[in-house]
Structures are given as C-alpha cells and as structure tokens.
C-alpha positions as CSV (number, residue, x, y, z in Angstrom):
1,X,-96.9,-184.5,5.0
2,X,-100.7,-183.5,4.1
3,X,-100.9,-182.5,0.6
4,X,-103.4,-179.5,-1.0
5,X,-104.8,-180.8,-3.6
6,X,-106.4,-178.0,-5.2
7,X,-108.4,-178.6,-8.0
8,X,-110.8,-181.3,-6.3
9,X,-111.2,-178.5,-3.5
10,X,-112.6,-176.2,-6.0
11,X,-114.5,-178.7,-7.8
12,X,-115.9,-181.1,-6.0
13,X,-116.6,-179.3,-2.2
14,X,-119.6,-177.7,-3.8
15,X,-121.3,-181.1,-3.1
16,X,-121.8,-180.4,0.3
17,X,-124.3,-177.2,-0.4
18,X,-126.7,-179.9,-2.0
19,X,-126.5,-182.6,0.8
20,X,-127.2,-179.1,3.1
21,X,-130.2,-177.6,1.7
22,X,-131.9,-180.4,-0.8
23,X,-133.5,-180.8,2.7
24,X,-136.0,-177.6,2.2
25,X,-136.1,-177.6,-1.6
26,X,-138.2,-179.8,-3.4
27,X,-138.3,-180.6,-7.3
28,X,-140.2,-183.4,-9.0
29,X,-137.8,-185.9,-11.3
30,X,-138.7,-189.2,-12.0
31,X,-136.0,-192.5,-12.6
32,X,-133.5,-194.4,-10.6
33,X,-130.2,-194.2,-12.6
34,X,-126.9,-192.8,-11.0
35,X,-126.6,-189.4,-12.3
36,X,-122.9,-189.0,-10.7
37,X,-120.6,-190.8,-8.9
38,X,-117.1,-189.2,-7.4
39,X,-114.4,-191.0,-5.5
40,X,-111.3,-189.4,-3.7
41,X,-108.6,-191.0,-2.2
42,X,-107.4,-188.7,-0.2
43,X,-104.2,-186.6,0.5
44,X,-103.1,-188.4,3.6
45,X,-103.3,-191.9,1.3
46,X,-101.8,-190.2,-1.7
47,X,-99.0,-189.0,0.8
48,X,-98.1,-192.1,1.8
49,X,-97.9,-193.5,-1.7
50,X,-93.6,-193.5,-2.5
51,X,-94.8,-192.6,-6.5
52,X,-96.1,-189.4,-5.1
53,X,-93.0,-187.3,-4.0
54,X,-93.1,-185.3,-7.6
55,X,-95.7,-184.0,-6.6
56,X,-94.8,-182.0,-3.3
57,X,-93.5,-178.8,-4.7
58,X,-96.6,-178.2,-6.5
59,X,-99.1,-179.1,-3.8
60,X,-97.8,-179.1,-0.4
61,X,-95.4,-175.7,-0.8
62,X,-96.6,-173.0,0.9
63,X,-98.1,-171.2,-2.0
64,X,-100.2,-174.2,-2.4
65,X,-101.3,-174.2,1.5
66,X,-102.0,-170.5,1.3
67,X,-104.1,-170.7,-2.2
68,X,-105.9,-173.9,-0.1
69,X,-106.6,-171.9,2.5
70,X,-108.1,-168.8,1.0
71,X,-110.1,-171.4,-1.4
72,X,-111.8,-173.2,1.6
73,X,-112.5,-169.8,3.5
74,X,-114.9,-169.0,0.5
75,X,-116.0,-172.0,0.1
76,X,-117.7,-172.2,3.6
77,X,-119.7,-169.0,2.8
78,X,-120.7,-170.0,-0.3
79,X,-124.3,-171.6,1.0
80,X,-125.2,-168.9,3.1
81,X,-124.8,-166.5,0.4
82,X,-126.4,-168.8,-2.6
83,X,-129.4,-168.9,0.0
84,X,-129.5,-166.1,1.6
85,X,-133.1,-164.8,0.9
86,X,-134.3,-168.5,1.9
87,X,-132.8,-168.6,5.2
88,X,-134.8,-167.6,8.4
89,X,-134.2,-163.7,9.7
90,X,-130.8,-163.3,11.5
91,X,-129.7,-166.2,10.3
92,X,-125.6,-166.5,10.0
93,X,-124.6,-168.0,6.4
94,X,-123.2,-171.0,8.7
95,X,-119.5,-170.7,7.7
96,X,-117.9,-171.4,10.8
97,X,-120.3,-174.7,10.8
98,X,-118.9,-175.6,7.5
99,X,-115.0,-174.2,7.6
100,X,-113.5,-177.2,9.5
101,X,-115.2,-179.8,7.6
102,X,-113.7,-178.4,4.2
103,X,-110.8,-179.7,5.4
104,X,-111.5,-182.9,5.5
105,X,-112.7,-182.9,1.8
106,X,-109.2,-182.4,0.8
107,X,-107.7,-185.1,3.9
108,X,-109.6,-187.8,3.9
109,X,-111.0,-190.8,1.3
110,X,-114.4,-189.9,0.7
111,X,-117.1,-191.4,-2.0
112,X,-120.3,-189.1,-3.2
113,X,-123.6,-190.6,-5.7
114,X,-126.2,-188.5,-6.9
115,X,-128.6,-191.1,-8.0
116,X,-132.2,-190.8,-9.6
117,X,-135.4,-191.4,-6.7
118,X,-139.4,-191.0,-7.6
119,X,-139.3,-188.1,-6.4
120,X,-136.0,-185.5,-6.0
121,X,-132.4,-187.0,-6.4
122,X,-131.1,-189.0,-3.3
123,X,-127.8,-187.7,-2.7
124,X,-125.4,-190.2,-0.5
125,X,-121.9,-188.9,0.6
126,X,-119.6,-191.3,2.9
127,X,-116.1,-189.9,4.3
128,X,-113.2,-191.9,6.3
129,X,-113.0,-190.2,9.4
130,X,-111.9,-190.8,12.9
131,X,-114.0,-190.4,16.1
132,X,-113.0,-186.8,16.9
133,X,-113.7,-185.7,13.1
134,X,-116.6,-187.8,12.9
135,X,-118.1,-186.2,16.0
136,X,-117.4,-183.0,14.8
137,X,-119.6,-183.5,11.6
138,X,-122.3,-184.4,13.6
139,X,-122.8,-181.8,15.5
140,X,-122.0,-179.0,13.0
141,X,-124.2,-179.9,10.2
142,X,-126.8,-180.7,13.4
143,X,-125.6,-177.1,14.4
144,X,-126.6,-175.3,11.1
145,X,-129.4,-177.4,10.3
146,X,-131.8,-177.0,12.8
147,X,-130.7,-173.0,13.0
148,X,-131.6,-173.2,9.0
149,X,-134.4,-175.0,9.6
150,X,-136.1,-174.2,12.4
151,X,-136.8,-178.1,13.1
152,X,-135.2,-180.0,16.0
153,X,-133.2,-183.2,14.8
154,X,-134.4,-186.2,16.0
155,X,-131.7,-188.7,17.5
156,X,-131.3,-192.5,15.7
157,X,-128.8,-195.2,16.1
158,X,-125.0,-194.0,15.3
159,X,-126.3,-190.3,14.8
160,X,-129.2,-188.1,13.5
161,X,-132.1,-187.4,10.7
162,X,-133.9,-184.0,10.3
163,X,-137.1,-183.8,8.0
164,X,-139.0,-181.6,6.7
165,X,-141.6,-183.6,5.0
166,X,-141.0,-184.6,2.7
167,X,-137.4,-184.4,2.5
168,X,-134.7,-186.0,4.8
169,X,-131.4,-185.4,6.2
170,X,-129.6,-188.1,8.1
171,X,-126.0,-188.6,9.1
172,X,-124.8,-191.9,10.9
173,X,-121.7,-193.3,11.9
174,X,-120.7,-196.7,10.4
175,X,-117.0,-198.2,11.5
176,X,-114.6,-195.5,10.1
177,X,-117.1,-193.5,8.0
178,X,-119.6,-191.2,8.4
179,X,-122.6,-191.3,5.7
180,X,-124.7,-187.8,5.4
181,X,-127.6,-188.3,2.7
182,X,-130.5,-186.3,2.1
183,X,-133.7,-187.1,-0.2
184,X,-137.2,-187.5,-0.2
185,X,-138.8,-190.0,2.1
186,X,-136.6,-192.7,1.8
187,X,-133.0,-193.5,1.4
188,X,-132.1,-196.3,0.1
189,X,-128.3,-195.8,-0.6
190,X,-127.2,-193.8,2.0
191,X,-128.7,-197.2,4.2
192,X,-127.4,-199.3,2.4
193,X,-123.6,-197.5,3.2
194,X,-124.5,-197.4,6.7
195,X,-125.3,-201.2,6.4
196,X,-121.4,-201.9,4.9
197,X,-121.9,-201.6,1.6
198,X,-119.3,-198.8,1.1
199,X,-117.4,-200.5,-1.5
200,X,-113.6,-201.3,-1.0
201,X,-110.7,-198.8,-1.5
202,X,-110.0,-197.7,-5.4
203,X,-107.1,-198.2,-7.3
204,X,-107.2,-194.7,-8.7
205,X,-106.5,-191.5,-6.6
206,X,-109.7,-189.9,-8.3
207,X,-112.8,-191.1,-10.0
208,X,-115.8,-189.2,-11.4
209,X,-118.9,-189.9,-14.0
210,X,-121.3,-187.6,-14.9
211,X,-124.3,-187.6,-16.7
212,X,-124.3,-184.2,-17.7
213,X,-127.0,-183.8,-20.0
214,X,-129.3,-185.2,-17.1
215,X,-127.8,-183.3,-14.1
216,X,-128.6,-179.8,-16.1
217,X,-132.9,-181.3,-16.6
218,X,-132.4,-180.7,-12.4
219,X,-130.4,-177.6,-12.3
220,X,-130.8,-175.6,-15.4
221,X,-127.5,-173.8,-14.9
222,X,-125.3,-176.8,-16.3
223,X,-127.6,-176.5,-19.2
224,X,-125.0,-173.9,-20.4
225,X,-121.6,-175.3,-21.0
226,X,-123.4,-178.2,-22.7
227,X,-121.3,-181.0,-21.2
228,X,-122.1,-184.9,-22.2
229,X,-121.3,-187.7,-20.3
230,X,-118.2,-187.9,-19.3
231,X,-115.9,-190.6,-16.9
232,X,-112.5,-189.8,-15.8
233,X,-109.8,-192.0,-13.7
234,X,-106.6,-190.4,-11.9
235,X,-103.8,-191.9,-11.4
236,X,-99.4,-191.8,-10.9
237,X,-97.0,-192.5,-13.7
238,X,-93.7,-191.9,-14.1
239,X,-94.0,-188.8,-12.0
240,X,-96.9,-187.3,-13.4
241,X,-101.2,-187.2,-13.2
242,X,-102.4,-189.7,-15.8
243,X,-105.8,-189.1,-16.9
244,X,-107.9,-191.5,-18.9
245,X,-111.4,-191.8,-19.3
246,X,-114.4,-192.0,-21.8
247,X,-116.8,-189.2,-23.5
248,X,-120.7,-190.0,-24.0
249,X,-121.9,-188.3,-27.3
250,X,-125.4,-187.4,-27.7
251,X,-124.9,-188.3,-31.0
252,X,-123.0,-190.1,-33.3
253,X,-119.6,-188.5,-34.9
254,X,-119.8,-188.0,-38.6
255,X,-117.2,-190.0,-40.3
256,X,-113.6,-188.2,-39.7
257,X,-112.1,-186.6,-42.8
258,X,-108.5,-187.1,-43.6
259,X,-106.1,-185.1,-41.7
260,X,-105.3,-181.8,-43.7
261,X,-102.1,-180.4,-41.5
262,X,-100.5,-177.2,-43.1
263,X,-97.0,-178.4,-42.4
264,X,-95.7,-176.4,-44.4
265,X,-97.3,-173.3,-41.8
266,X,-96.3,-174.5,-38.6
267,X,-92.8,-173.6,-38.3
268,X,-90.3,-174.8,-35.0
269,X,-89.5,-173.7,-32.5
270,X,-92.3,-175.0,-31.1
271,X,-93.8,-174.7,-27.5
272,X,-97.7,-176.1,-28.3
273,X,-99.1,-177.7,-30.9
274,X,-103.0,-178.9,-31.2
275,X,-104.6,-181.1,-33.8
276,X,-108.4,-181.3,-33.7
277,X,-110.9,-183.1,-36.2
278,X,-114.9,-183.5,-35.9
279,X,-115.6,-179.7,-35.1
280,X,-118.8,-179.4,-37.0
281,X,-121.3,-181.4,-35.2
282,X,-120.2,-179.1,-31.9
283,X,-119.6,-175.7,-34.0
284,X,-123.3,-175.7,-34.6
285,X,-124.6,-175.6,-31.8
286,X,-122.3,-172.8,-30.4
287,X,-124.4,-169.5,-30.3
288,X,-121.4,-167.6,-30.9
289,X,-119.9,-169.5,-33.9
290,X,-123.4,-168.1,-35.7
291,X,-122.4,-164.6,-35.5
292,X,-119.4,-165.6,-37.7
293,X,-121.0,-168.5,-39.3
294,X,-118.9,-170.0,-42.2
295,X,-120.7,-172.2,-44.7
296,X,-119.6,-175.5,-44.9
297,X,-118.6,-175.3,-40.9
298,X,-115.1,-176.1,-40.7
299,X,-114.5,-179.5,-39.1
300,X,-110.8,-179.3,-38.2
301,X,-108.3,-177.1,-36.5
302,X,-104.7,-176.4,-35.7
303,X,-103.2,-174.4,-33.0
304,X,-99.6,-173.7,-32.2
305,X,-97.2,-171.2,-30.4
306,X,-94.0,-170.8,-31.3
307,X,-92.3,-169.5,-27.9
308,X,-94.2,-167.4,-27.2
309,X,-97.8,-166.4,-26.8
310,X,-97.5,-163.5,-28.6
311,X,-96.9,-165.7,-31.5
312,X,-100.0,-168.6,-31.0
313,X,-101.8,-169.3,-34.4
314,X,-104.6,-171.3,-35.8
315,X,-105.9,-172.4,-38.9
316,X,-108.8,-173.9,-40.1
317,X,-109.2,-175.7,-43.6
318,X,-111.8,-174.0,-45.7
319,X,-112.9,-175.0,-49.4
320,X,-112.0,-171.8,-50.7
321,X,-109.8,-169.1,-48.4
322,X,-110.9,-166.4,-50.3
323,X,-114.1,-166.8,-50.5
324,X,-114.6,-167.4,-46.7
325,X,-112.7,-164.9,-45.7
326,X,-115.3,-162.3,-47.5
327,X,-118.1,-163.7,-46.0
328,X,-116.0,-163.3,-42.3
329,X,-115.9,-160.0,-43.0
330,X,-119.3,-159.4,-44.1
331,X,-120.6,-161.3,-40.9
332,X,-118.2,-159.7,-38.3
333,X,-119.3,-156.3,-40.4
334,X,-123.0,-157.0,-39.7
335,X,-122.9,-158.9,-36.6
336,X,-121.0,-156.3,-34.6
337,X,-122.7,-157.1,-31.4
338,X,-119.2,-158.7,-30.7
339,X,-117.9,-155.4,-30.2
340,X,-120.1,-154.6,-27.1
341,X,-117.9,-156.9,-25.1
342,X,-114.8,-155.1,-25.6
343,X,-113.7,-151.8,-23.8
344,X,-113.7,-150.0,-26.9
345,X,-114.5,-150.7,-30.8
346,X,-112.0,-152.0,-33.2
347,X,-111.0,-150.7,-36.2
348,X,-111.6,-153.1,-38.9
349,X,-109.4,-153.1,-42.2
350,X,-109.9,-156.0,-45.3
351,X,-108.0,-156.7,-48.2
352,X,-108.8,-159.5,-50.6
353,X,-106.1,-161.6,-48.2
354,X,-106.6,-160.3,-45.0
355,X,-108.9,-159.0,-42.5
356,X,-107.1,-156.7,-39.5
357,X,-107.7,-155.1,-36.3
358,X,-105.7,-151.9,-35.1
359,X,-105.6,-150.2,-31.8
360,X,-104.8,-152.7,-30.0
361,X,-101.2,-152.2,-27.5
362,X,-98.7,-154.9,-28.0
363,X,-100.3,-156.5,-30.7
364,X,-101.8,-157.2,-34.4
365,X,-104.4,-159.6,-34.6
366,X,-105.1,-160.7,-38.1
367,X,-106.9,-163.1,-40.4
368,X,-105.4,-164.3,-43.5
369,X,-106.8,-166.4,-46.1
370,X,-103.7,-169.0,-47.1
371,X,-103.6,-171.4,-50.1
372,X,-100.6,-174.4,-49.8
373,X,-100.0,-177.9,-51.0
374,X,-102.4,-179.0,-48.4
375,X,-104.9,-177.2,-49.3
376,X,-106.8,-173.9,-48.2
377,X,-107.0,-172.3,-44.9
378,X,-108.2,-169.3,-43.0
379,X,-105.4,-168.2,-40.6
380,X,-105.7,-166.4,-37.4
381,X,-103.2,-164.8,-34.9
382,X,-102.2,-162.0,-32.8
383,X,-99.0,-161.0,-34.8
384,X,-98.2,-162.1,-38.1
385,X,-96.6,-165.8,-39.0
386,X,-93.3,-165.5,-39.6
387,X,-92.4,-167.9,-42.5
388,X,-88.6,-170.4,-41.2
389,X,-87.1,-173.1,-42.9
390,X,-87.6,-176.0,-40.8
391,X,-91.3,-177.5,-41.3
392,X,-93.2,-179.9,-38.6
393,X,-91.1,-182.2,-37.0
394,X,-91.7,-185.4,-38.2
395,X,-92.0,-186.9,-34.5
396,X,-95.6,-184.4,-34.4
397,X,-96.9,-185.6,-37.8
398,X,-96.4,-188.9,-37.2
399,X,-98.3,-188.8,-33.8
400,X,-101.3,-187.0,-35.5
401,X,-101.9,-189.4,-38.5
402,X,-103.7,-191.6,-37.2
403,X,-107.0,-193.0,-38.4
404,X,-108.8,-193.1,-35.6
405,X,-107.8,-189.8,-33.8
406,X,-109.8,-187.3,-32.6
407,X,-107.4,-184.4,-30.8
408,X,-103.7,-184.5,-30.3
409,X,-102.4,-181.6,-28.3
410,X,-98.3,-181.5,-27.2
411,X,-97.2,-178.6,-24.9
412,X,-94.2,-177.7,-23.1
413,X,-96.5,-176.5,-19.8
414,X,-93.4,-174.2,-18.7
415,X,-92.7,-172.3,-21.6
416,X,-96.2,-171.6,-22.0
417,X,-96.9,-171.1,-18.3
418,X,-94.3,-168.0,-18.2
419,X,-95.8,-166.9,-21.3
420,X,-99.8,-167.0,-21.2
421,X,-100.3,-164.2,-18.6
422,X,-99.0,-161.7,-21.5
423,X,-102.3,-162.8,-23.7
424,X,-104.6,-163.2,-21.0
425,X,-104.0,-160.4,-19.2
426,X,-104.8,-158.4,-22.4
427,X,-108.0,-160.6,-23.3
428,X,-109.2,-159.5,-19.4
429,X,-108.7,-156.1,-19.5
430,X,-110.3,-155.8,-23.1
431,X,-113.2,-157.5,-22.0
432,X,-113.3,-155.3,-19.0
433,X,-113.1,-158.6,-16.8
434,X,-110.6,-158.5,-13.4
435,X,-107.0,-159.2,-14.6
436,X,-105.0,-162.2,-12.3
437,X,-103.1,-159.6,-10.0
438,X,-99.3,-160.5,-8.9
439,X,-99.9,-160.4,-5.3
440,X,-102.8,-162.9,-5.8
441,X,-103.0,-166.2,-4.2
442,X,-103.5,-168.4,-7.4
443,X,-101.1,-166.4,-9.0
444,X,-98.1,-167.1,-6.3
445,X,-99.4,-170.3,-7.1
446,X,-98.7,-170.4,-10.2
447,X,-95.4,-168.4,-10.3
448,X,-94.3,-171.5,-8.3
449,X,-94.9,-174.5,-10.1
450,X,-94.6,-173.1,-13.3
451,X,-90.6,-173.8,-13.7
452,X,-91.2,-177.7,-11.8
453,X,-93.9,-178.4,-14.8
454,X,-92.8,-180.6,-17.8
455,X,-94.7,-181.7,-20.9
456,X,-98.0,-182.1,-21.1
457,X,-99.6,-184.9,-23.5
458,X,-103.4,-185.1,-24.7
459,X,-104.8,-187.5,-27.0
460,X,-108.5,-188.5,-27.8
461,X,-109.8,-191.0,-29.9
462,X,-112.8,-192.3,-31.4
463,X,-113.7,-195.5,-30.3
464,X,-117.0,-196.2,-31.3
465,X,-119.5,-193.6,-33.4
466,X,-120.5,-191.9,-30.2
467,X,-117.6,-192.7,-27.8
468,X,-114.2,-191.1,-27.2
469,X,-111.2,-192.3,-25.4
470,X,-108.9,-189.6,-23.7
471,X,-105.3,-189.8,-22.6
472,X,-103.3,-187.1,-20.5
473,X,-100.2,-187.5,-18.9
474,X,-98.6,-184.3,-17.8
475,X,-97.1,-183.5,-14.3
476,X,-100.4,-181.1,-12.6
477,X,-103.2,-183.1,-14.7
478,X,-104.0,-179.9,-16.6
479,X,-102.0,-177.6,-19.2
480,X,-101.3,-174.0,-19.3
481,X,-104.5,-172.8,-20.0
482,X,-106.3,-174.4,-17.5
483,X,-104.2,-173.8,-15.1
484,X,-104.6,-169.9,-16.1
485,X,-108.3,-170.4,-16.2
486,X,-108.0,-172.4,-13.3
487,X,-106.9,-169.3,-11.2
488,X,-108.5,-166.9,-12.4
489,X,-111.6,-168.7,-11.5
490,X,-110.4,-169.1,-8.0
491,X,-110.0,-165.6,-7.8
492,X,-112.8,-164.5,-9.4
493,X,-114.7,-162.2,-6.1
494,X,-118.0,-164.4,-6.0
495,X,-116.0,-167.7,-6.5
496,X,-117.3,-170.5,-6.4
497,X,-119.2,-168.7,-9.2
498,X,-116.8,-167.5,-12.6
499,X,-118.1,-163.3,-12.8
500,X,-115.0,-161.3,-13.7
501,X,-117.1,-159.1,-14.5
502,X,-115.5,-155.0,-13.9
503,X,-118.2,-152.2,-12.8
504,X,-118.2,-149.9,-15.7
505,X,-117.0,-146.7,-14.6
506,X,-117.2,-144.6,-17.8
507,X,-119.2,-144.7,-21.5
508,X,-117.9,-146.8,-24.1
509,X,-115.3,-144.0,-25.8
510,X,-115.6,-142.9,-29.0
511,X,-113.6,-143.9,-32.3
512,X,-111.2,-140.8,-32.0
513,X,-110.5,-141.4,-28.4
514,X,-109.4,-145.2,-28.6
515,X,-105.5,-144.4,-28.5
516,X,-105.7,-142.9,-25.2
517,X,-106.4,-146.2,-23.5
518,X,-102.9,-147.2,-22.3
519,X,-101.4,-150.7,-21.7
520,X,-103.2,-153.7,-19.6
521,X,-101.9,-154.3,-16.1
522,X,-98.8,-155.8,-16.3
523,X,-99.0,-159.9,-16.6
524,X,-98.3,-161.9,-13.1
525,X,-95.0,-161.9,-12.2
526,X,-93.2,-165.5,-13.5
C-alpha cells in the first residue's frame, strides 16, 4: 500500500522550484562546501518494511490521501505564482507540467545537494524511477522550460540540457534514476551522479543537513527564523518515528546553571511537561523578547498542562519575582505596540503580585510573581494554577537532572491533540489570523490520528560547547503543537507560504466596545 507521508511533501517539494528557475536567475556566491543535503527513502520502500504497519492509520487513511492531495495540487502552482511577473506574456504557471511529478517526491527514493560553485549554487537532485516515470520527467520539465524560457533544449546522451548563459539545466537518465541539476557553466555533481556515483541506499528513512546560517547569505528570507546548522536522521522503533540528530551553534553555550524546577508548582495530573535551560544566549537576539526585556534575561523555563490546555503554565526563574514583575509591567505599559496585533486592546490590571488581562472569553491570562523553596519565579498562564497535593512525579525529576541536559519535554500527544484547538483557535482569532476550520483537510487529518497517537519523548543535550544532541521518539515524529502548526500552515491560502493573515474589515474598536466581541469559532471537531 503507498503511503502519504505528509510532512516531507510540504517540506521538502519546494526543492523542485529552485532546480526550475535557478536557470534564469543569477546571483554571485563564492565556495565549494555542501550547503544541504536531503535523502528520502521513499513510501513504496518504507511500505514494504514489516516495522512500518503502525504507521498506516496515520498516513495511508483516507484523510491522509485527501490532505496529500490537496497539498500537492498547491504545490504545483506554487512556481508560477512565486514568478509570475518573470515569466514570458501568456505564460501558464506550468502546474499541469509539475502536478504528476509531485507524486513521485512522496513515491519514490530520491537524494537532493545544494552545494557551493564559483559562481551560483549547483543544485543536483537524483530520483529512482522507472522508464515510464522517468520519460515523463523529461518531457515535462522539457515542456515548461523551453515555454518559460523561450530557448529550445538541446538533446545529449540519456536526455537534455537548456542554457541560458550562463546557467544550465540538464536532466539525464542513468540506470534507475533520473538526475536533473542546474548551475552555472558547469556541473560537476550532477555528472558525477550521472557517471554512478549516486551513493548506495540509506539505512534511515529520512536524512537532512543544513547549513542554515549559509543558505539565508543566498536567500535572505531564511534570514528570519534564524536557524543554525542542523542534521537530522529518521528512523523505526518500537512502533514509532525516532529522530536523532546534531545542532551547529554559532557560538558557544554558556556554562548551564543548575536546574531550578518549582516542583512544588507543577502539580499532576499531568498531560506535558517541558524543561529547558541555556535561554539567554537565544532570548537576546529575539526582537520581541526586547519589548518585554527582563534584566538579567532569564535562562531557563518550564512548561506544563495539566489536562487541559486551558490550564498550560510556565515559569521562568528570576532573581527577585517582585521586582521583575514591575519592570514587565512597566515595559508592556510602554511598549504597547504589542497590542496592535490583537483584534482589540487589553485591559491591563497590576498588583504588587500579579499583572492581569480581562476581556478576554473563556479565559484569564495572568502573570504572577511566586517565591518557593526553589527559589523565585515569574508565573504565566491562561487561568490561574490551582494548588494539589501531589508534587512532580519523581519519574519526571529524575529524567530532568541531568548535568548535561539541555531540554526535556514529555507529552501525552492525545490528550493534548483533543485539547490544543481550544487555545489556538482563540490565539488565531485574536490575532485576526484564519482559524483551522472543521471541514478542513488538515483538520480531518488531524481529528483522525489524534486518538492512534501515544507519547511523545524529546530530549537534547549538550555535547560539546557549541553542539547539541537531540532525541525524539514519538509515534508521528512531531508533538501536538507541531502538528497544530503543522496544519495550519498547510491550510494557510498562499501555502507553501505561512500568511494567516485576515482582511481587516472594520477599525480597531474602542475600549467601551470590547465586550461585544463574542466567542472565537468553535475549535476543530476532535
């Protein structure tokens, strides 16, 4: 049975719009290292692997194949519409060139390098296909190409090159694959593919490395989620995705304080809890952590929900709770841009303990500043934490203190899956961004697999100054929140862009008016 395996669709397809048009756009980058390297197994191999059975409720159901589907479709219009005012007059955006080749991305084994030239990037994409598929790449991307360009291809051994000097487009048939590359000039990978050097089958079902930091010097637009280098391996065990992989700092961590867990805050039942030390070196470079800046930055956190989302915490550990919660205020009085984002103002009330927010339907968001035995905290949730008996399982405490640990997060994916559309729903809709709809794809999707999802297990350590290890297990590779965020960005209009973005339809209302905003949209359907 083919399986949908959604997330390298969304992620990874994109590739395909650089091997299309690097061809007539030039840029001037100088080096030879490999800037990223992807490999995918493929869903027919992972089929046929008997560890992989788990997974065929979550990606071969028909919610799956219809969220697949829908993905691919605007996928293939994606190019025509990134380059529309590039593209010849009358040209078509060349989606029913690229529709049936999406396919493929998601069938077959296929390899992709980005790797550093003289000039531009050489890009280098080989794919396992058989003669019918193989022939039908050919003469698509020939197809589009010369109706793009304007440029006849010219005909070499095993298939065909287009340039436009100086860059280059070739596709060739070698054995089972097809290589497509595109550069300037020359190419020396993509030959060498073509010449047998595709290397041998992996071990994992999905590979990537990325050299971030260099891949936004080309294209800018990385530049903003300021990623670093990061490699990441896929694999079965015991039923579930196991990630692993390594992080690239730009710079050294700062030596790790001592954990500083308010156990005696964190109360079960539990359905998440995250532990996270070495915040400060990437708090300051956040443009939003200024407008609330606290002095010293804090440099761990703790986040968990206790059944339900409606009752999701965190605390921070600050030298003195009263103090920083006075300077909060003062910032979040002064800095008020914040409020532009929303649909309309918040009230604001402080006390010496607490800061609060009213107006808001369902809920009570509040900061509270929190002295314990473990020291002192600024506290923040969406309802107020309920004190219980029963403190933080020993099992959790144990797993966090560690001395080389960087983030433990624990999750029952379920239990937060049926819960998460209640607080995301009403982060969207005071935002004024488009709210997951129960009729949509991703969130049939979602509705789906949410009851087949067990735990989900993240740990990342330090193992050298600027290097961290990561560790997930968990049944669909991601938890609750990416999966959420995961959707939303597949249904997000101009996908494979992320604008949620709602036409504003009437003035921001005034103070006196605020209550007659009613309740969000009701959360996707679990």
């Amino acid at each position: 049975m083919k399986k949908s395996l959604l997330l390298p669709a969304a992620l990874f397809v994109a590739m395909l719009v650089f091997l299309m048009w690097v061809c007539v756009q030039a840029g001037s980058q100088n080096g030879s290292r490999a800037i990223a390297r992807i490999y995918f197994a493929g869903a027919d191999r992972i089929s046929s692997d008997p560890n992989s059975a788990a997974f065929t409720n979550l990606f071969a159901c028909s919610q799956a194949r219809a969220l697949e589907s829908q993905t691919l479709d605007k996928l293939s219009h994606a190019p025509g519409i990134w380059f529309k005012n590039q593209l010849p007059p009358g040209a078509d955006d060349g989606s029913a060139q690229l529709r049936p080749l999406l396919d493929d991305f998601l069938r077959s084994e296929w390899k992709f390098e980005m790797r550093q030239a003289p000039a531009t990037p050489e890009y280098a994409l080989a794919i396992r296909l058989d003669a019918n598929r193989a022939q039908l790449w050919q003469s698509n991307l020939r197809s589009l190409l010369e109706s793009w360009t304007k440029i006849n291809a010219q005909n070499i051994p095993g298939g065909w090159e287009l340039k436009k000097d100086p860059n280059l487009f070739r596709i060739v048939r070698t054995g089972d694959w097809v290589v497509v590359g595109c550069g300037q000039g020359e190419l020396p990978l993509s030959e060498a593919w073509s010449q047998g050097g595709i290397a041998q089958q992996e071990t994992n079902w999905l590979s990537a490395k990325v050299d971030w930091p260099h891949l936004a010097e080309i294209f800018p637009a990385f530049a903003t989620f300021d990623f670093p280098k990061v490699e990441v391996q896929v694999t079965e065990a015991a039923s579930n995705l196991k990630l692993t992989g390594k992080i690239d700092l730009s710079r050294p961590l700062p030596a790790l304080e001592t954990w500083k867990i308010p156990t005696n805050m964190i109360h079960p039942p539990l359905s998440s809890f995250m532990a996270v030390r070495g915040l400060a070196p990437w708090l300051e470079n956040q443009r939003w952590e200024r407008l609330h800046a606290l002095s010293p930055l804090p440099d761990q956190a703790f986040i968990w929900s206790r059944g339900t989302e409606l009752q999701t915490f965190i605390a921070v550990p600050v030298p003195n709770a009263t103090n920083a919660l006075a300077r909060l205020a003062q910032n979040l009085t002064v800095n008020s841009n914040w409020q532009n984002h929303l649909i309309f103002s918040l009230g604001m009330n402080q006390t010496a303990n607490t800061i609060t927010w009213q107006d808001l339907p369902y809920v009570e968001p509040e900061i509270t500043a929190v002295s314990g035995p473990s020291g002192d905290y600024l506290v923040a949730g969406i309802s107020p934490n309920i004190p219980g008996r029963k403190l933080l399982p020993r099992g959790l405490r144990q797993a966090v203190n560690r001395d080389n640990l960087v983030l433990y997060d624990w999750e029952i994916t379920p239990e937060r899956l049926a819960d998460l559309p209640q607080l995301t729903q009403l982060a969207l809709m005071m935002t004024n961004k488009k709210q997951l709809g129960q009729n949509d794809a991703a969130a049939q999707w979602l509705n789906h697999i949410g009851p087949t999802l067990g735990n989900c297990v993240t740990e990342v350590t330090q193992t050298s100054p600027s290097e961290l290890s990561f560790v997930r297990t968990a049944p669909a590779g991601l938890t609750a929140i990416e999966l959420m965020a995961l959707a939303s960005w597949l249904e997000a209009p101009n996908f494979p862009g992320c604008d949620l973005s709602l036409p504003t339809h009437r003035p921001v209302p005034h103070r006196k008016h605020q209550k007659k905003f009613g309740a969000p949209a009701p959360p996707a359907a679990r």
